[in-house]
Jmol script that loads the backbone (N, CA, C; Angstrom):
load data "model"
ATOM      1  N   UNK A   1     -20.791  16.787 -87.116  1.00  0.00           N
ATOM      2  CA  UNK A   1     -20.556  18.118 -86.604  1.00  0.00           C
ATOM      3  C   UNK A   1     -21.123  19.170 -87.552  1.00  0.00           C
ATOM      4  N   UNK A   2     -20.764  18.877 -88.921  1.00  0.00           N
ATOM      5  CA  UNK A   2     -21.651  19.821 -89.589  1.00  0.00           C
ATOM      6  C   UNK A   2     -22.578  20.043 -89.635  1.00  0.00           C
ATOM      7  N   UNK A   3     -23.250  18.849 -89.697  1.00  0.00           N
ATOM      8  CA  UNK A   3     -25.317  18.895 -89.622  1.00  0.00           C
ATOM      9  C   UNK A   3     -25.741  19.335 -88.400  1.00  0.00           C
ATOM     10  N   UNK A   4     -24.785  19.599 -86.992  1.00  0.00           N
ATOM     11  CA  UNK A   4     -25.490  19.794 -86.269  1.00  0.00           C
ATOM     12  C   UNK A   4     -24.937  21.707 -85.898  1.00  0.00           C
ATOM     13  N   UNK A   5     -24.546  22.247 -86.967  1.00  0.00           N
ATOM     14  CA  UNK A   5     -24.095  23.517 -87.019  1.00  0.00           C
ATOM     15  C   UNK A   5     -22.664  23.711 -86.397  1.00  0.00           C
ATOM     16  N   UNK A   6     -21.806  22.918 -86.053  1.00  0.00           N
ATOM     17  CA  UNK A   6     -20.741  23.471 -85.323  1.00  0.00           C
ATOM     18  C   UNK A   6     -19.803  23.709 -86.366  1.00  0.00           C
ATOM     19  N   UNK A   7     -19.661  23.983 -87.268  1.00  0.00           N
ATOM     20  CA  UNK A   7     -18.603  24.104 -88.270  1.00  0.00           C
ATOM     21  C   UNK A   7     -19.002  25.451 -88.868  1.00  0.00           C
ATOM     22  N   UNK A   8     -18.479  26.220 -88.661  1.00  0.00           N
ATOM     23  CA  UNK A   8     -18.544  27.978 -89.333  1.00  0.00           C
ATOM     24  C   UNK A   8     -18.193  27.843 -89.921  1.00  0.00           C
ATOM     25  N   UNK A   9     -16.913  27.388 -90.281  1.00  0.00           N
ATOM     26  CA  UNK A   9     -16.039  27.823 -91.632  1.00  0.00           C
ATOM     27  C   UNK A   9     -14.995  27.056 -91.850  1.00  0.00           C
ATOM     28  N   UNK A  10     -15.034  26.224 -93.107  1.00  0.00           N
ATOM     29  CA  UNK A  10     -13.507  25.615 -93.508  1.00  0.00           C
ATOM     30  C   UNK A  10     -13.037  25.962 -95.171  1.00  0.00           C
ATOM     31  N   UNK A  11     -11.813  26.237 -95.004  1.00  0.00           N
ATOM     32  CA  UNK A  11     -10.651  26.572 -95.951  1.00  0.00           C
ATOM     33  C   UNK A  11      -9.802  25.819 -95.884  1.00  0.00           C
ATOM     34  N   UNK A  12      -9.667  25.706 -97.723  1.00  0.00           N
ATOM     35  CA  UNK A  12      -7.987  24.684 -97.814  1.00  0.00           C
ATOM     36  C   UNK A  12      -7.565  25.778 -98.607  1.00  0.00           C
ATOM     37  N   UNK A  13      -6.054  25.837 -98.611  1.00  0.00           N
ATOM     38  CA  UNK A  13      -5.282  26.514 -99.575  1.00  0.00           C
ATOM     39  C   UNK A  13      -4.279  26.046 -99.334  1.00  0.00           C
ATOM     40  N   UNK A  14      -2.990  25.921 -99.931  1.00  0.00           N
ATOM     41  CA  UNK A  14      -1.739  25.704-100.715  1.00  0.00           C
ATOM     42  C   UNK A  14      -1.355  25.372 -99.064  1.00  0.00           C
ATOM     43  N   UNK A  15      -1.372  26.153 -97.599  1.00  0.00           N
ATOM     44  CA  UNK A  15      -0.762  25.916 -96.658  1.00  0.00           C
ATOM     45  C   UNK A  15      -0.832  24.480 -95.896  1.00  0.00           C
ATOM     46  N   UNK A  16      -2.358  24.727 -96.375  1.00  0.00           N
ATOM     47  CA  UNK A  16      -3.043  23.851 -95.512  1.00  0.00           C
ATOM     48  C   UNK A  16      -4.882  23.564 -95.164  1.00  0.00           C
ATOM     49  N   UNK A  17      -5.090  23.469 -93.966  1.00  0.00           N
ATOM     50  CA  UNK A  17      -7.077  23.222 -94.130  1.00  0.00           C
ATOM     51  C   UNK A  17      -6.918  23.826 -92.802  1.00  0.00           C
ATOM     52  N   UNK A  18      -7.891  24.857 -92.585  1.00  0.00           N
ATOM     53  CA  UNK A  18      -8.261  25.731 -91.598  1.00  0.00           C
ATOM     54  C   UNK A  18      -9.537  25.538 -90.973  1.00  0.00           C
ATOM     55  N   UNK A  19     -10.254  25.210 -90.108  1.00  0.00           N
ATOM     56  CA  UNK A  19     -11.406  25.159 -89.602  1.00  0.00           C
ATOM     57  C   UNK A  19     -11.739  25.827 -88.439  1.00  0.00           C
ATOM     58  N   UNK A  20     -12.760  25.976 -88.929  1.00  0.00           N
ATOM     59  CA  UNK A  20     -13.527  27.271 -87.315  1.00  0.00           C
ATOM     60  C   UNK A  20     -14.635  26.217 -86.671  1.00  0.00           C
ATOM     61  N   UNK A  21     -15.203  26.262 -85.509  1.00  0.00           N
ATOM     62  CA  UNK A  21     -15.737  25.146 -85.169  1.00  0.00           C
ATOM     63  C   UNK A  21     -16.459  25.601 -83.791  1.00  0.00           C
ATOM     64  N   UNK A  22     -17.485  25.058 -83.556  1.00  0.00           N
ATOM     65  CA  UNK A  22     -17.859  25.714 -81.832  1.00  0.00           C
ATOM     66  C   UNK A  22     -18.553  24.605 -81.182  1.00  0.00           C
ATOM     67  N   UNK A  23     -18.976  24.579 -80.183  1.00  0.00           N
ATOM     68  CA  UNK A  23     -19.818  23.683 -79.449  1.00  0.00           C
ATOM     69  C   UNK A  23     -21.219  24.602 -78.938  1.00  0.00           C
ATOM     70  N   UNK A  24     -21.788  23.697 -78.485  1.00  0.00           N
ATOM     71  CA  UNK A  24     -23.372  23.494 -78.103  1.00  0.00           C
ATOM     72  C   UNK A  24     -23.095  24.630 -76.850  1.00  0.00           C
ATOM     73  N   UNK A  25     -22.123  24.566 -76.022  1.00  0.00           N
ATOM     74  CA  UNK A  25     -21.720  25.143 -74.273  1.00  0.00           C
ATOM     75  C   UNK A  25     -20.298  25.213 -74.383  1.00  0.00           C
ATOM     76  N   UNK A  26     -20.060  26.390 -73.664  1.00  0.00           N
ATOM     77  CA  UNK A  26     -18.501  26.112 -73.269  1.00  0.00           C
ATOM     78  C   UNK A  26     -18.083  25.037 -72.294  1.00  0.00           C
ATOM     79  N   UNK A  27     -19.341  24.602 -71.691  1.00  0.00           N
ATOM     80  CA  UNK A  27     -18.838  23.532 -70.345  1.00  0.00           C
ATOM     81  C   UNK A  27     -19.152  22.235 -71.132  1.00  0.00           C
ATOM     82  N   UNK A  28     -19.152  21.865 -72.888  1.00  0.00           N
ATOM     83  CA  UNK A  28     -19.477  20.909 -73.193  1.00  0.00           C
ATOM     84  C   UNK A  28     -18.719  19.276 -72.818  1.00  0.00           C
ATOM     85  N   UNK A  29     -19.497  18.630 -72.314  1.00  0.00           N
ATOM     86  CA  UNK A  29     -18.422  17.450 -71.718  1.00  0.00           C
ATOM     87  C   UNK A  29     -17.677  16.962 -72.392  1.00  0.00           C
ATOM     88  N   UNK A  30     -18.055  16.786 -73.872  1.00  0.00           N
ATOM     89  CA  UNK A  30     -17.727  16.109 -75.141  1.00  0.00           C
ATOM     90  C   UNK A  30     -16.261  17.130 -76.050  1.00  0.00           C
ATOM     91  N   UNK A  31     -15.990  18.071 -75.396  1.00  0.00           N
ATOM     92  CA  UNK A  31     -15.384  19.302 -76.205  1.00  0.00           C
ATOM     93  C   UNK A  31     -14.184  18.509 -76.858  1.00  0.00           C
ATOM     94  N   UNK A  32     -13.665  18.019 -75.710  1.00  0.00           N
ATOM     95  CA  UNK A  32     -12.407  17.328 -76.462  1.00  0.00           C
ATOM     96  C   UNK A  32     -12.489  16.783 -77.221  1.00  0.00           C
ATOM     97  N   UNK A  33     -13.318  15.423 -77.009  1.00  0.00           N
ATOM     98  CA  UNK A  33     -13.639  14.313 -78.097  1.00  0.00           C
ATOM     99  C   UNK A  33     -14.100  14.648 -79.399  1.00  0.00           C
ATOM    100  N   UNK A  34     -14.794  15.830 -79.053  1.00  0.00           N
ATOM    101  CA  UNK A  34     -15.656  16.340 -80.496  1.00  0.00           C
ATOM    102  C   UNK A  34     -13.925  16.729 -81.598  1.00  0.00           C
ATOM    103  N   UNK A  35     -13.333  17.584 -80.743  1.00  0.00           N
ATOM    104  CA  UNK A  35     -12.122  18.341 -81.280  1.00  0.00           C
ATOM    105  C   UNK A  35     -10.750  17.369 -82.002  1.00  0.00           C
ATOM    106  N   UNK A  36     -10.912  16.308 -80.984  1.00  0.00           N
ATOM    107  CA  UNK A  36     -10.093  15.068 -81.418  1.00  0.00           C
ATOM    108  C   UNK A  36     -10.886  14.353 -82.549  1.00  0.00           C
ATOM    109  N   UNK A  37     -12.148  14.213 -82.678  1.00  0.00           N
ATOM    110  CA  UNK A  37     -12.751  12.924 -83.681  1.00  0.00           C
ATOM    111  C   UNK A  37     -12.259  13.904 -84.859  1.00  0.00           C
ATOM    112  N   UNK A  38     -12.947  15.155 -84.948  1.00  0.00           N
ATOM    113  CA  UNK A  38     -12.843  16.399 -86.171  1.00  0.00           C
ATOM    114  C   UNK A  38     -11.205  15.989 -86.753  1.00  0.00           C
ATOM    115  N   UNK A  39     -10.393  16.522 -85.867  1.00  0.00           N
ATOM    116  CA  UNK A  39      -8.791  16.239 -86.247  1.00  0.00           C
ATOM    117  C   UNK A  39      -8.517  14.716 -86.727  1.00  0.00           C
ATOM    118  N   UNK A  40      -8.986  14.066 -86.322  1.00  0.00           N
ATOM    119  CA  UNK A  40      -8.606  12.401 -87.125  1.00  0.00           C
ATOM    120  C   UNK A  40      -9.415  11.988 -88.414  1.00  0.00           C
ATOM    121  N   UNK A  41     -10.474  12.912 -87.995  1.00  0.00           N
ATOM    122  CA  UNK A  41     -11.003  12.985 -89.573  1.00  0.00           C
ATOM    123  C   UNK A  41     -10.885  13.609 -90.514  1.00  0.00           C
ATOM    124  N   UNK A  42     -10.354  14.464 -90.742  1.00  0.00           N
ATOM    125  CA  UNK A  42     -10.096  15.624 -91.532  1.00  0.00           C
ATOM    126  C   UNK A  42      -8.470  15.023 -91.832  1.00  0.00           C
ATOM    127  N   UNK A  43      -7.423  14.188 -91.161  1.00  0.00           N
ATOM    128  CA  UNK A  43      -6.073  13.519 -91.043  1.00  0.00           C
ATOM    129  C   UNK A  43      -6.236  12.338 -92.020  1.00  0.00           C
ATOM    130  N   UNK A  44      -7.669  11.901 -91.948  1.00  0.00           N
ATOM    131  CA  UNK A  44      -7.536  10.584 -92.630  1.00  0.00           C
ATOM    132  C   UNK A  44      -8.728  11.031 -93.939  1.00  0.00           C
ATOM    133  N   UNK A  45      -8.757  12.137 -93.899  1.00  0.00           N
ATOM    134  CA  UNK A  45      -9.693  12.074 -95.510  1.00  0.00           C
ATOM    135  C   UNK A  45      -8.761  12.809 -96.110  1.00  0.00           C
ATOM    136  N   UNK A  46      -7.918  13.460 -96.013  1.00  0.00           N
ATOM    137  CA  UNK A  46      -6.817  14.436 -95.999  1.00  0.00           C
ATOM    138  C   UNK A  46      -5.418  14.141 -95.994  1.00  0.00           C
ATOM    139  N   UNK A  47      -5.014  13.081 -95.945  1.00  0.00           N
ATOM    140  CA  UNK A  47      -3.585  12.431 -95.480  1.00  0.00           C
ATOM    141  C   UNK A  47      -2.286  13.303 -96.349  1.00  0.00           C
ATOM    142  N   UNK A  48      -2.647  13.741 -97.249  1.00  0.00           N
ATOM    143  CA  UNK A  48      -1.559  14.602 -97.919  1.00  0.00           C
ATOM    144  C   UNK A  48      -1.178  16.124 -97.642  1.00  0.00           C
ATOM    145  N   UNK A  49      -2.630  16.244 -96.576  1.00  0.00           N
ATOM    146  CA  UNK A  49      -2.403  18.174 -96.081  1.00  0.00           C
ATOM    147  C   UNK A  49      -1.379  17.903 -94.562  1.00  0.00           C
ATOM    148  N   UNK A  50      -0.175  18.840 -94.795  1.00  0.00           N
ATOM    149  CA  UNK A  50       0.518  18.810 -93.849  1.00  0.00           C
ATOM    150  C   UNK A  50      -0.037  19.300 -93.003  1.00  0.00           C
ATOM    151  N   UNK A  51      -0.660  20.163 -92.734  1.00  0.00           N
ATOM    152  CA  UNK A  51      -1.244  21.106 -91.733  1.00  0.00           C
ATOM    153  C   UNK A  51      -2.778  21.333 -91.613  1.00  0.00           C
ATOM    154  N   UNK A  52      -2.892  21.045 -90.740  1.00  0.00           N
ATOM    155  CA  UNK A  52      -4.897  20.722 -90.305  1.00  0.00           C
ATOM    156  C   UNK A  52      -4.792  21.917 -88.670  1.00  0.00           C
ATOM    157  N   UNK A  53      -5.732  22.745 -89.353  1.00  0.00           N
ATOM    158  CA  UNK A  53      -5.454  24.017 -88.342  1.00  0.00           C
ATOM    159  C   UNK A  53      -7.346  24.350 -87.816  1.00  0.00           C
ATOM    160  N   UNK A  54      -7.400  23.366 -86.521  1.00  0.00           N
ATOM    161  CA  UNK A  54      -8.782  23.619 -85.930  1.00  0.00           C
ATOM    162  C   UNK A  54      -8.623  24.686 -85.003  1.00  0.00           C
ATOM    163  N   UNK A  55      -9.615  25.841 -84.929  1.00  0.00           N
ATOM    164  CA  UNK A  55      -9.861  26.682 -84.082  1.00  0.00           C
ATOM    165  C   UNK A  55     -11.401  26.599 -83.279  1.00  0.00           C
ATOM    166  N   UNK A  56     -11.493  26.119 -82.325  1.00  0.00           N
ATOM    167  CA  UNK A  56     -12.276  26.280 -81.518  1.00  0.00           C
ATOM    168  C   UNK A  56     -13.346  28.187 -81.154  1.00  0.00           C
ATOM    169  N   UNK A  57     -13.977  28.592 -81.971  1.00  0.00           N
ATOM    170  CA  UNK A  57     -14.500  29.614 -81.625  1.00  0.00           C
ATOM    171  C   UNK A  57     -15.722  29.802 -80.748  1.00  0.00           C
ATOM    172  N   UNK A  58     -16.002  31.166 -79.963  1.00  0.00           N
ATOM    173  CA  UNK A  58     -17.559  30.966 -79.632  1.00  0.00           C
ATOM    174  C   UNK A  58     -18.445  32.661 -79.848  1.00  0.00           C
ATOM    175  N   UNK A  59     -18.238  32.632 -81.129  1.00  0.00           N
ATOM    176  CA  UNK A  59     -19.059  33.867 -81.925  1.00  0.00           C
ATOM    177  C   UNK A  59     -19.182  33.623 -83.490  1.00  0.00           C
ATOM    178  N   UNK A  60     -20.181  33.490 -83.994  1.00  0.00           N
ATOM    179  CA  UNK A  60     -21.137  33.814 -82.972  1.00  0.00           C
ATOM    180  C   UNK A  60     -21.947  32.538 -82.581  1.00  0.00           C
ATOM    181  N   UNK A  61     -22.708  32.737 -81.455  1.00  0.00           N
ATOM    182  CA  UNK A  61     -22.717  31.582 -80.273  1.00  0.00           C
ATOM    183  C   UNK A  61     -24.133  30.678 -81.055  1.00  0.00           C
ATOM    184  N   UNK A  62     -23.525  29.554 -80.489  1.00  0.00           N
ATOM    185  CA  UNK A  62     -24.651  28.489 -81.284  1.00  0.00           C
ATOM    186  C   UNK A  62     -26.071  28.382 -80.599  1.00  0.00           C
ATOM    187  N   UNK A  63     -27.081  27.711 -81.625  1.00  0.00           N
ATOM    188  CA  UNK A  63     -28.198  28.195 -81.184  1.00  0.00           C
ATOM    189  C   UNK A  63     -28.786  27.018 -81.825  1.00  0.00           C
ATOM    190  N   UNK A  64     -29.529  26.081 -81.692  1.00  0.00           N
ATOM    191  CA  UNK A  64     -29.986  25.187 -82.223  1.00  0.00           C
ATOM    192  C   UNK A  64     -30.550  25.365 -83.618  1.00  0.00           C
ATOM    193  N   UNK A  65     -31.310  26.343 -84.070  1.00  0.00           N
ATOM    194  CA  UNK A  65     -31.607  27.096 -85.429  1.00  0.00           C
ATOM    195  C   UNK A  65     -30.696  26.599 -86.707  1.00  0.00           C
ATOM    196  N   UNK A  66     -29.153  26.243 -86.288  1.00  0.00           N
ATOM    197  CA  UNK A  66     -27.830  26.082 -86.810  1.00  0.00           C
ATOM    198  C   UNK A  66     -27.756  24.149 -87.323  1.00  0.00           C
ATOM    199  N   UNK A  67     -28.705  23.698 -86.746  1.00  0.00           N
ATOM    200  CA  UNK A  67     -28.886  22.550 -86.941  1.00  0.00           C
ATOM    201  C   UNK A  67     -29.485  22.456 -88.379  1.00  0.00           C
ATOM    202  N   UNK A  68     -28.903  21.376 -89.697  1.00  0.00           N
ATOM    203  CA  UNK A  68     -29.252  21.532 -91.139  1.00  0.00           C
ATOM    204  C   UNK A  68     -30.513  20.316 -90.630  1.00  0.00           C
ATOM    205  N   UNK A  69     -31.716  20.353 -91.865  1.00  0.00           N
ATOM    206  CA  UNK A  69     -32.741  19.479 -91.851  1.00  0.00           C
ATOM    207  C   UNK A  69     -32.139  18.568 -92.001  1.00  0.00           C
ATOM    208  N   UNK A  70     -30.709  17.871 -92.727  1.00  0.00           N
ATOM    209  CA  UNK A  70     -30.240  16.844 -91.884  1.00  0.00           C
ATOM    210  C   UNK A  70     -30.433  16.151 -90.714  1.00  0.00           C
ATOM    211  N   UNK A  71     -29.713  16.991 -90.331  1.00  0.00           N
ATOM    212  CA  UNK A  71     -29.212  16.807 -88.211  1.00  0.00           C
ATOM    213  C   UNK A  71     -30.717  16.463 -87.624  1.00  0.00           C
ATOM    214  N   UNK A  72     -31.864  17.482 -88.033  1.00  0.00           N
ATOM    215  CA  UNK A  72     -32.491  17.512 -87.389  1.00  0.00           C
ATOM    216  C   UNK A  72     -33.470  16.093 -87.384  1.00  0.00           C
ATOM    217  N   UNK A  73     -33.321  15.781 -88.520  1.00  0.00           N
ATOM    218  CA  UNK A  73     -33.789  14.587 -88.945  1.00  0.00           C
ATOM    219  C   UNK A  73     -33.285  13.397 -88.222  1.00  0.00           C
ATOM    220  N   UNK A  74     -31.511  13.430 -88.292  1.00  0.00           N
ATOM    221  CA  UNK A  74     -30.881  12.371 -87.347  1.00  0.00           C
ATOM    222  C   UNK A  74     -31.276  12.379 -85.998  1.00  0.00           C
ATOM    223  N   UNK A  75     -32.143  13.256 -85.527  1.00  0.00           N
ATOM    224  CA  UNK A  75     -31.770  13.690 -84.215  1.00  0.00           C
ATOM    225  C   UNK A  75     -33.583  13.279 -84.035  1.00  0.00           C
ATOM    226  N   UNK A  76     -34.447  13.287 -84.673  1.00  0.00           N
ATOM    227  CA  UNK A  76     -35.826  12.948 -84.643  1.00  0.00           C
ATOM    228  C   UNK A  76     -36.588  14.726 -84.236  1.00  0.00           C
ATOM    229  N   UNK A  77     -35.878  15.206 -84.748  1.00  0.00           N
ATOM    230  CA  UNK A  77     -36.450  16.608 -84.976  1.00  0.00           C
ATOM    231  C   UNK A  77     -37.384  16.957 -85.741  1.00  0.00           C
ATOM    232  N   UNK A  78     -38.262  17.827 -85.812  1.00  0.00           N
ATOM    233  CA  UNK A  78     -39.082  18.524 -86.682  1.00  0.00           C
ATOM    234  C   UNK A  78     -38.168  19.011 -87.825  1.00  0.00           C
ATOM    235  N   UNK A  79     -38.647  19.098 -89.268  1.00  0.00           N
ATOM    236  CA  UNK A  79     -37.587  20.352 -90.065  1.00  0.00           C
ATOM    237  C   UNK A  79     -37.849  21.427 -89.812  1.00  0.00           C
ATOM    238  N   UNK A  80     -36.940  22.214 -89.956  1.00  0.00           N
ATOM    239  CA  UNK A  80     -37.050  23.743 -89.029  1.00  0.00           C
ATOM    240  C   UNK A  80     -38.536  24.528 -89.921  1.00  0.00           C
ATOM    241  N   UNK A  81     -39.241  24.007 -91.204  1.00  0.00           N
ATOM    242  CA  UNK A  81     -40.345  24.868 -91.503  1.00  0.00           C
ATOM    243  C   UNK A  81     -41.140  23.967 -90.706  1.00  0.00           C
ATOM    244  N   UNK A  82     -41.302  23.015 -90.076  1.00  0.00           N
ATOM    245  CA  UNK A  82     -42.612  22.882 -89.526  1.00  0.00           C
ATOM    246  C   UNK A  82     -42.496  21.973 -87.753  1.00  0.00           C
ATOM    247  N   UNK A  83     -41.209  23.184 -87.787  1.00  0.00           N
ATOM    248  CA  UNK A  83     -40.961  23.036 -85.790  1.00  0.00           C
ATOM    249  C   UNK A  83     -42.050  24.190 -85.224  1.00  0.00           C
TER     250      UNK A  83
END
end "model"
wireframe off; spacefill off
backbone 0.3
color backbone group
């Protein structure tokens, strides 16, 4: 999820781990699954944070650009200097 840009923003502090997060579409088929895998992973690398606080956002709106030369690599992409 990260390499492919959906992760804006994560914070831990004393409460807990906060994450901001978006998808590709709001009509994404995968939304749940994506939202459920994130939460069991962040549960099991994390097992001592009581509180795992995902927020689903859509601003600002994703754009493939958001994809790291990672992703793009996993994905058989160009790197973004020579797309």
């Amino acid at each position: 999820m990260v390499d492919l840009g959906l992760v804006y923003r994560a914070t831990r502090d004393e409460s807990g781990i906060d994450v901001e997060l978006t998808l590709t579409a709001r009509s994404c088929p995968l939304g749940e699954m994506l939202m459920d895998d994130a939460r069991e992973r962040l549960v099991a690398r994390f097992p001592d944070v009581s509180r795992i606080g995902l927020d689903l956002v859509w601003h600002p709106q994703w754009k493939p650009d958001l994809i790291t030369d990672r992703g793009r690599n996993l994905l058989g992409l160009k790197p973004k200097e020579a797309a």
